[in-house]
The first five atom37 places (N, CA, C, CB, O) and aatype in JSON, in Angstrom:
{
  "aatype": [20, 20, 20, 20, 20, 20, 20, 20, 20, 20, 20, 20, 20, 20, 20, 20, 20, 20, 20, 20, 20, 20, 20, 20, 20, 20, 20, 20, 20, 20, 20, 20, 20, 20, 20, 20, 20, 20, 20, 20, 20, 20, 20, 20, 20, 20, 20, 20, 20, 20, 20, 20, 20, 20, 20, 20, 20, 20, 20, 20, 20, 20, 20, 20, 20, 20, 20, 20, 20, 20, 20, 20, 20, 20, 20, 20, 20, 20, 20, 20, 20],
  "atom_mask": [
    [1, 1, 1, 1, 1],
    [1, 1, 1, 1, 1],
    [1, 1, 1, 1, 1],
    [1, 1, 1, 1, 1],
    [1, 1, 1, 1, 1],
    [1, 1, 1, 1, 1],
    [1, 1, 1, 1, 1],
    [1, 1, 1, 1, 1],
    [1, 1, 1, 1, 1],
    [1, 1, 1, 1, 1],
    [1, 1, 1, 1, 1],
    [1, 1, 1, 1, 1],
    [1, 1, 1, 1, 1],
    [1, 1, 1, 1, 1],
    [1, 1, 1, 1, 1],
    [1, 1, 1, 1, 1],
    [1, 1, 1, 1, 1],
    [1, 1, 1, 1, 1],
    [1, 1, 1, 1, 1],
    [1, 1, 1, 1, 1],
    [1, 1, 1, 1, 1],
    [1, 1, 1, 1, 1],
    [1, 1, 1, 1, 1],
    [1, 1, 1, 1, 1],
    [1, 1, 1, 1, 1],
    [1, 1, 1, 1, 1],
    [1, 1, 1, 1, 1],
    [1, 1, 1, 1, 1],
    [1, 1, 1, 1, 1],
    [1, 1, 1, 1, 1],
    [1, 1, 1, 1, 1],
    [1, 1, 1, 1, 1],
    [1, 1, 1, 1, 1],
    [1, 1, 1, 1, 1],
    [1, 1, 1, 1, 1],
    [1, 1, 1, 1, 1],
    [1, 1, 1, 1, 1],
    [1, 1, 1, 1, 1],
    [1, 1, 1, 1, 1],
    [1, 1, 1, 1, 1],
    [1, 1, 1, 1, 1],
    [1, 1, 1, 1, 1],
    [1, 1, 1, 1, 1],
    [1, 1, 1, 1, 1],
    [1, 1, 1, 1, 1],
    [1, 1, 1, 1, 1],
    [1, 1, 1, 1, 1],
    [1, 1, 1, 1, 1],
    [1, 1, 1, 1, 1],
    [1, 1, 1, 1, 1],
    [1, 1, 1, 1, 1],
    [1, 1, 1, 1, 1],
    [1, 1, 1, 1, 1],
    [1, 1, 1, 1, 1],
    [1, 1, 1, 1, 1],
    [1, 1, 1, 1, 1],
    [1, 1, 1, 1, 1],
    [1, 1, 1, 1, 1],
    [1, 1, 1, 1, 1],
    [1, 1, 1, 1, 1],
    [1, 1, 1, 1, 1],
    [1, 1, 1, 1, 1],
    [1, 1, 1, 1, 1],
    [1, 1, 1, 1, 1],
    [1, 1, 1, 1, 1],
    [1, 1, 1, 1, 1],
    [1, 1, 1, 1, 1],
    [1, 1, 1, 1, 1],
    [1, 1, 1, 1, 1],
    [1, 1, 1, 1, 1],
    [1, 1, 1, 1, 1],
    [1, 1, 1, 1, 1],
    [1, 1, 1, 1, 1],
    [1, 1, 1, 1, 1],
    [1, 1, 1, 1, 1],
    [1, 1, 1, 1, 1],
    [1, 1, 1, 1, 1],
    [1, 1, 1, 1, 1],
    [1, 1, 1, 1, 1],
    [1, 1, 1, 1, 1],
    [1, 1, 1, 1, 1]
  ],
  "atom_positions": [
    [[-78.64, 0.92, 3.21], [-78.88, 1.94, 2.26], [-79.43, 1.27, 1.0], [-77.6, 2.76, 1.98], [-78.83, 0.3, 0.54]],
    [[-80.4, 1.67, 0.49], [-80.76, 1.59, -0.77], [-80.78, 2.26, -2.08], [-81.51, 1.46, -0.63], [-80.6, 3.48, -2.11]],
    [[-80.96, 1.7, -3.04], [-81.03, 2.66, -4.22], [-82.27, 1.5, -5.59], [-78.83, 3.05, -4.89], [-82.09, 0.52, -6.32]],
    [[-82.92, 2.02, -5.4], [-84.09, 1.02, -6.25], [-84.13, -0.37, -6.02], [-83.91, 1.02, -7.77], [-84.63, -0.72, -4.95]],
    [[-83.79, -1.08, -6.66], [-83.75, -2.4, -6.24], [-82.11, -2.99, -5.28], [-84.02, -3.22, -7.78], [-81.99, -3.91, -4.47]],
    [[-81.24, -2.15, -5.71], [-79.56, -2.51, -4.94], [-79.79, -1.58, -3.49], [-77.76, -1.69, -6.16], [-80.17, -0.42, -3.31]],
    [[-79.32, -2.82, -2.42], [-78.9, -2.93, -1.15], [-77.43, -2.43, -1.02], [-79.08, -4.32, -0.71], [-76.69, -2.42, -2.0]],
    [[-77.11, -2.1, 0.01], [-75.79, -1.71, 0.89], [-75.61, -1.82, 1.79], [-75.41, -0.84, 1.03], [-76.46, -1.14, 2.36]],
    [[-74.73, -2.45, 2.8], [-75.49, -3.12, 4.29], [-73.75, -3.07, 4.22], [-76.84, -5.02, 4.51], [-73.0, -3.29, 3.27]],
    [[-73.45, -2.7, 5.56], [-72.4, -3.13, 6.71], [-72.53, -4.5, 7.68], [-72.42, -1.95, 7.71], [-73.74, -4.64, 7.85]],
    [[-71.88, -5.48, 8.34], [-72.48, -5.93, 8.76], [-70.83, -6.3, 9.63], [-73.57, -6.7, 7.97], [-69.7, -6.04, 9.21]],
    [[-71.16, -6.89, 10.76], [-69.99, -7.19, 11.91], [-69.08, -8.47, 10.97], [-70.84, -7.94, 13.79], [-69.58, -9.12, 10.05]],
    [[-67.98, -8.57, 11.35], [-67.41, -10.02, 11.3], [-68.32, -11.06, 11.45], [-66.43, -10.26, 12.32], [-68.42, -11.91, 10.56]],
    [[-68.94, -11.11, 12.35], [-69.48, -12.75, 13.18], [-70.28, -12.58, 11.88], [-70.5, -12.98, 15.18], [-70.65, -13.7, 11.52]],
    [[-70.65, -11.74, 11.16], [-72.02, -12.44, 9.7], [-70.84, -13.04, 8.38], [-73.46, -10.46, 8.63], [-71.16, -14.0, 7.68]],
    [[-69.81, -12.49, 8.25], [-69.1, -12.4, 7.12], [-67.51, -13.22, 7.28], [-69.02, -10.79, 6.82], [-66.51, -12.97, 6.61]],
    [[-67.6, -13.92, 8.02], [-65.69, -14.09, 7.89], [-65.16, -13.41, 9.56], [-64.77, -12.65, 6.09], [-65.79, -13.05, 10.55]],
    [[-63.81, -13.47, 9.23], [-62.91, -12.86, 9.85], [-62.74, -11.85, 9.78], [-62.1, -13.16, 9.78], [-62.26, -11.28, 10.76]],
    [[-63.05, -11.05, 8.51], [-62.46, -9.83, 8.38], [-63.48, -8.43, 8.93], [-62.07, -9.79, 6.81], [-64.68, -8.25, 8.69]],
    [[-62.58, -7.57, 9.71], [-63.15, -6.48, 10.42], [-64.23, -5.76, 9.68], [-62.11, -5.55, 10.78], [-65.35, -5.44, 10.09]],
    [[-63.67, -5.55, 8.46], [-65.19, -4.8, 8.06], [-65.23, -5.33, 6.55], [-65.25, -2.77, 8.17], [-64.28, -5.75, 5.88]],
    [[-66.72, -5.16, 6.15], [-66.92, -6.13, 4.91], [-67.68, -5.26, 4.48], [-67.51, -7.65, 4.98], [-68.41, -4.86, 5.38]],
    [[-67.94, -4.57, 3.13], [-68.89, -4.1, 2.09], [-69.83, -4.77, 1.56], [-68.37, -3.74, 1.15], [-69.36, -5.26, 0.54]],
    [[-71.38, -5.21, 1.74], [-72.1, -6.14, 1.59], [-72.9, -5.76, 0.75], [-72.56, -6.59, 2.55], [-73.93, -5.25, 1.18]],
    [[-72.69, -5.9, -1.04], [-73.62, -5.35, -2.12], [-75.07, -6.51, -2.55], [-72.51, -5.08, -3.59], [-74.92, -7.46, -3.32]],
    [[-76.07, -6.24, -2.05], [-77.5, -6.62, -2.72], [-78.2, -6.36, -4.26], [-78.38, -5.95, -1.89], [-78.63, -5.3, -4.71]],
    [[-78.16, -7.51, -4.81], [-79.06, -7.58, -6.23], [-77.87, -6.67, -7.02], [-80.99, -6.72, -6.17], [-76.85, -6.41, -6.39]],
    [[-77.99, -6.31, -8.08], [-77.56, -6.38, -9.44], [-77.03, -7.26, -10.08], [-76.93, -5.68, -9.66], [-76.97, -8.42, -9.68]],
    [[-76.51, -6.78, -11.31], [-75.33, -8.22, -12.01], [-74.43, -8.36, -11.19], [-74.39, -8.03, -13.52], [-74.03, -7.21, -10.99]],
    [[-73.74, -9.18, -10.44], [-72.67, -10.24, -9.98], [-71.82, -10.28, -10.43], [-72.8, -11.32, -9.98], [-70.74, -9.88, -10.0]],
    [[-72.24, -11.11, -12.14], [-71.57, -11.28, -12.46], [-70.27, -10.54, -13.26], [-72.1, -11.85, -12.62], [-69.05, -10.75, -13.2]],
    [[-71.36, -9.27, -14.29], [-70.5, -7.93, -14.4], [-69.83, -7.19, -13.96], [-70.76, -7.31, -14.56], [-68.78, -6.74, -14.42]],
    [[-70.59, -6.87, -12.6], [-69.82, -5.81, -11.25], [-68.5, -6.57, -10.81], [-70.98, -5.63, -9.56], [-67.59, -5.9, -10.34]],
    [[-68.34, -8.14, -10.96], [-67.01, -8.74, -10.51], [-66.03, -8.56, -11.48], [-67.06, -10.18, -10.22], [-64.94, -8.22, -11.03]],
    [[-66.11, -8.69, -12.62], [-65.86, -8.55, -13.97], [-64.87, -7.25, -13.99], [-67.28, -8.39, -14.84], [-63.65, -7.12, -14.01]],
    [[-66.03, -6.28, -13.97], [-65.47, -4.82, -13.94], [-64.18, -4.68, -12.28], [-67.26, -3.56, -13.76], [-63.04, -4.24, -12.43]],
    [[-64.46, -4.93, -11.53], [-64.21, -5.0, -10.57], [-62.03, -5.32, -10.57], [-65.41, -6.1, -10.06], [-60.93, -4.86, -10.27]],
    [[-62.91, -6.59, -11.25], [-61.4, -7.25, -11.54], [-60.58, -6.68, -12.44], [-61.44, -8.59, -12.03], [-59.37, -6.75, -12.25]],
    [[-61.04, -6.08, -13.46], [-60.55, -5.27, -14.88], [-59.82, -4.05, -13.97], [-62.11, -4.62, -16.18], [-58.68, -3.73, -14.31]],
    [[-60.42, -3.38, -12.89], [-59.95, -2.18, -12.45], [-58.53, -2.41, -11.72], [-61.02, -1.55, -11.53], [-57.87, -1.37, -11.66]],
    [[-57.93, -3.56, -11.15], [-57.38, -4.62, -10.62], [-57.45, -4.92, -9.1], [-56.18, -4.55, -11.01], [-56.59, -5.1, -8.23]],
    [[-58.73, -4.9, -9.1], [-58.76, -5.97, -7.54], [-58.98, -6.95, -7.68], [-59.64, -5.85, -6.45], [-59.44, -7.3, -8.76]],
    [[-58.73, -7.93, -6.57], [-58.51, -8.98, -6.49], [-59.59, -9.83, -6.1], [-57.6, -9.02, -5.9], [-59.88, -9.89, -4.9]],
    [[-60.32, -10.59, -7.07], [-61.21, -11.57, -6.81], [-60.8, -12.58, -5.98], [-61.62, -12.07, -7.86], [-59.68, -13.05, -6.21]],
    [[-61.55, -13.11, -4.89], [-61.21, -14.19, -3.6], [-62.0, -15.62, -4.29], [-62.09, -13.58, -1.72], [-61.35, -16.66, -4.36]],
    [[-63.3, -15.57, -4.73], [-64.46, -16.34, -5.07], [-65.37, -15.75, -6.09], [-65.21, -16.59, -3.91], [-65.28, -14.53, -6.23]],
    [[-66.45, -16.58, -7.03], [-67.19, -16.32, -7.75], [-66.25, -15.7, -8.72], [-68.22, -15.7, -7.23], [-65.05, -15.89, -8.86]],
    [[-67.34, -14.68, -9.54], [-68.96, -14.84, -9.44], [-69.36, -16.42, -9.87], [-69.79, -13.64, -10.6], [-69.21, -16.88, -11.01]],
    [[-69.92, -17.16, -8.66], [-70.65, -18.59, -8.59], [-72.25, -18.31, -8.67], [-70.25, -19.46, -7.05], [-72.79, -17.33, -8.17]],
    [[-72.95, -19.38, -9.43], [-74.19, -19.51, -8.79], [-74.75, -20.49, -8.09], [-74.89, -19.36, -9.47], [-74.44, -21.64, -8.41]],
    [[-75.53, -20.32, -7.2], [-75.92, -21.71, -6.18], [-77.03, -22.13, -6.54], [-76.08, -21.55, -4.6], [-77.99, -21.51, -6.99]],
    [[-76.84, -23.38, -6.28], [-77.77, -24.26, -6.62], [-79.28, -23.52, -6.36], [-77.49, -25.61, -5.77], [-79.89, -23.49, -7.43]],
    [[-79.89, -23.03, -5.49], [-80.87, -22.02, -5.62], [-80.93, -21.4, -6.84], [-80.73, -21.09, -4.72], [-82.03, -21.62, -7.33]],
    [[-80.18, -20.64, -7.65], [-80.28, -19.51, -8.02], [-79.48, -18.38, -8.23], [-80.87, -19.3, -7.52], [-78.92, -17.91, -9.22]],
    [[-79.62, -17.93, -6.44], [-78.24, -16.74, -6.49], [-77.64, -17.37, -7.33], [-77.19, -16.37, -5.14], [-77.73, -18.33, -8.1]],
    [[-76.52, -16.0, -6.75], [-75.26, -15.52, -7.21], [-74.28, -14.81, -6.36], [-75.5, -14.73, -8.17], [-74.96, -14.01, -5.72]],
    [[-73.02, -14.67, -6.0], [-72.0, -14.05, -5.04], [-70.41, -13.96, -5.66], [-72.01, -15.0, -3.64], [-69.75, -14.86, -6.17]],
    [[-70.16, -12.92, -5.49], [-68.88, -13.0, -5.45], [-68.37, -11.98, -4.04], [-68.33, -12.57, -6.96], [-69.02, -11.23, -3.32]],
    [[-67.02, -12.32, -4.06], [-66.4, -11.8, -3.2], [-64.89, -11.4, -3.71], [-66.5, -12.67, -2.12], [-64.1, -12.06, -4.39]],
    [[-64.71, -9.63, -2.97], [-63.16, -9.37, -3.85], [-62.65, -8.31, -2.64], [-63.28, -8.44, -5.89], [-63.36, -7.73, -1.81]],
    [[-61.53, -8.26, -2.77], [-60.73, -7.3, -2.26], [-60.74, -6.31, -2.61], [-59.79, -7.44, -2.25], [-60.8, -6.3, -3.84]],
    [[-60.71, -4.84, -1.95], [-60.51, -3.64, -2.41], [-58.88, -3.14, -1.76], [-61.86, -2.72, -1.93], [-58.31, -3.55, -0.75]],
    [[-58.51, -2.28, -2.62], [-57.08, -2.24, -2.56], [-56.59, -1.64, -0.86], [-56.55, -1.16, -3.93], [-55.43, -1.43, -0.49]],
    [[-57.6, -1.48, -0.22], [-57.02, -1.35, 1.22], [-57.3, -2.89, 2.09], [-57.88, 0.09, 2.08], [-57.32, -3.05, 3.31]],
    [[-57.5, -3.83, 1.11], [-57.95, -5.15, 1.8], [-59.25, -5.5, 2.38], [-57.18, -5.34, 2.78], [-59.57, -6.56, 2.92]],
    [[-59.82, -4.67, 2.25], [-61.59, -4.71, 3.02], [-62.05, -5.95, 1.48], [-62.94, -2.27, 3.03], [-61.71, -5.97, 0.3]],
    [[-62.88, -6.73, 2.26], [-63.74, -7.48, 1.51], [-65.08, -6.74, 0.93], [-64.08, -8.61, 2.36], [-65.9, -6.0, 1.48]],
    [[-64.96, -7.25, -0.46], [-66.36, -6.41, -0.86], [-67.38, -7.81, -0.95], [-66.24, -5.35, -2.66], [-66.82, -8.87, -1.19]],
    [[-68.49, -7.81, -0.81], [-69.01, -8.95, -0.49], [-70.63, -8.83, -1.65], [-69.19, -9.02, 1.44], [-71.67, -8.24, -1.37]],
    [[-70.29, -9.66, -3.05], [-71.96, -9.37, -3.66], [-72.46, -10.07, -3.89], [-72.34, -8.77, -4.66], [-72.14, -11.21, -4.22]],
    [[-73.61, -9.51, -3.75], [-74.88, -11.06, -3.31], [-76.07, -10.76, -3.79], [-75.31, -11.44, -1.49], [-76.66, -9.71, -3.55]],
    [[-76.59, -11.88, -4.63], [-77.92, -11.45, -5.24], [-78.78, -12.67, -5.39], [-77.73, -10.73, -6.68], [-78.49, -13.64, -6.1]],
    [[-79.75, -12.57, -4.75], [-80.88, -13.95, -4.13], [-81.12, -14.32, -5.64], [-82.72, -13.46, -3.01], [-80.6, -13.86, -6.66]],
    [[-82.36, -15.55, -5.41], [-82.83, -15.75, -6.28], [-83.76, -15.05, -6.61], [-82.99, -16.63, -6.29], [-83.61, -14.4, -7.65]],
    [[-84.86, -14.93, -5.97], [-86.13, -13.92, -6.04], [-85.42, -12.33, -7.02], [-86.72, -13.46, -3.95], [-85.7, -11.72, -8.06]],
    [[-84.4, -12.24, -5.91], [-83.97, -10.74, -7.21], [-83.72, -10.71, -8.46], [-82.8, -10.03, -7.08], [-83.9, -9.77, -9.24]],
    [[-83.09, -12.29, -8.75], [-82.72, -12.74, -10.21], [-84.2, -11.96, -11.16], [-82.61, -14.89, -10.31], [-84.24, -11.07, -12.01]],
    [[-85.23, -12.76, -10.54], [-86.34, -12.88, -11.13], [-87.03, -11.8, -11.48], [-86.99, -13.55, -10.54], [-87.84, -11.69, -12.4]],
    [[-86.53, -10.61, -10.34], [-87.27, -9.3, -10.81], [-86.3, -8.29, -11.46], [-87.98, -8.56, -9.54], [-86.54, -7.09, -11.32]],
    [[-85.27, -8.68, -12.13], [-84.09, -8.08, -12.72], [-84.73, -7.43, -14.06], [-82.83, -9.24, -12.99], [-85.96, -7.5, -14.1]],
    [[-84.32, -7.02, -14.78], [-84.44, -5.71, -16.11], [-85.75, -5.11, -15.86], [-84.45, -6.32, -17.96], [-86.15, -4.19, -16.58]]
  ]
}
């Protein structure tokens, strides 16, 4: 699913971990959306990091335990505001 430049993607275990189902967010701030995320009180696992590329990811729990998974390339960095 899309919405302008932000992705939404499901994707199996075998792409993401162990865990049965994962929320997989494309491009925006990272680093804010984890931020806010955490303020609401879920539980950050990782990040918001950036990799040596560029990106950016974090990863958090939502209060039924599903992983939320956000990820934003480098290339997206670049076409951001």
């Amino acid at each position: 699913m899309t919405n302008g430049r932000q992705r939404l993607g499901l994707y199996e275990a075998r792409y993401m971990g162990d865990d049965s189902l994962t929320l997989h967010f494309r491009g925006g701030d990272v680093e804010t959306v984890a931020s806010e995320m955490v303020e609401l009180g879920l539980t950050l696992e990782s990040g918001p990091a950036q990799a040596a590329n560029g990106g950016w990811s974090a990863r958090v729990r939502d209060p039924d335990g599903y992983l939320i998974f956000l990820d934003k390339a480098p290339w997206e960095a670049e076409t951001e505001g």
